[in-house]
C-alpha positions in Angstrom: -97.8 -25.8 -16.6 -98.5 -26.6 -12.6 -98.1 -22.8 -12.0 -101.1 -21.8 -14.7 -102.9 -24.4 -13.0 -102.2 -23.1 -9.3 -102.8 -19.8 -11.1 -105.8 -20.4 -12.3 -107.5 -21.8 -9.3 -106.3 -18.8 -7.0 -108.1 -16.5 -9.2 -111.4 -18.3 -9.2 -110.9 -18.5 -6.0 -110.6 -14.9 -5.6 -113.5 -13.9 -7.9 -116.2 -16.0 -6.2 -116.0 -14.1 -3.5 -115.5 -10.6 -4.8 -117.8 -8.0 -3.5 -118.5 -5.9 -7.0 -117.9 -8.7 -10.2 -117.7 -5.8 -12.2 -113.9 -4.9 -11.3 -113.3 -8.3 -13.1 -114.2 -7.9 -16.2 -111.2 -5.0 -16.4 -108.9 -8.0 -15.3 -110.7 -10.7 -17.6 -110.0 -7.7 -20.7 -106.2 -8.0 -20.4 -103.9 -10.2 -21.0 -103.5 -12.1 -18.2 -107.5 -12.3 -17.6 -107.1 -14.5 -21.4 -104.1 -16.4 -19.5 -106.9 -16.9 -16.4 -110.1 -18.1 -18.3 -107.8 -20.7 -20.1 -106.6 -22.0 -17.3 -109.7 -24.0 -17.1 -108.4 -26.0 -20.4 -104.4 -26.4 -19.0 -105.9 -28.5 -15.9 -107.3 -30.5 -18.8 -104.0 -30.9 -20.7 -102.4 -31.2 -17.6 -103.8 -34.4 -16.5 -104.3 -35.7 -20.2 -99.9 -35.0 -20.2 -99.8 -36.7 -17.1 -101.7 -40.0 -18.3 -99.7 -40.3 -21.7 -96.1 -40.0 -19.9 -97.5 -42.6 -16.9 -98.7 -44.9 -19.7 -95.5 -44.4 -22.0 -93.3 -45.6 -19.1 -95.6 -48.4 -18.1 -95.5 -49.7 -21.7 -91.6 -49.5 -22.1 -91.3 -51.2 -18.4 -93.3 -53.8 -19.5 -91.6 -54.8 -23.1 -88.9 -56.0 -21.0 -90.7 -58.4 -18.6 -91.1 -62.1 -20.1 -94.0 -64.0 -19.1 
């Protein structure tokens, strides 16, 4: 999941500053240009997966404290 992510942002990195955006769209017509353009959702899932397992270990630390 961290490497789509990683993935993801050293591509858009890489197209903003291509010279000609038209040797993208042979990338973005593969494959791995579908893999790339949903990379903008996994940084989404990413943090939403992150949140549920930080709150799931919060909530089963704090069942066993007594106030």
């Amino acid at each position: 999941m961290i490497s789509w992510v990683i993935y993801g942002h050293t591509y858009m990195l890489v197209a903003f500053s291509a010279e000609n955006p038209l040797h993208l769209s042979v990338l973005l017509a593969s494959r791995i240009g579908v893999m790339v353009e949903m990379a903008f959702y996994s940084v989404d899932v990413f943090f939403f997966l992150g949140g549920f397992f930080a709150a799931f270990v919060l909530v089963k630390k704090l069942k066993n404290v007594s106030i």
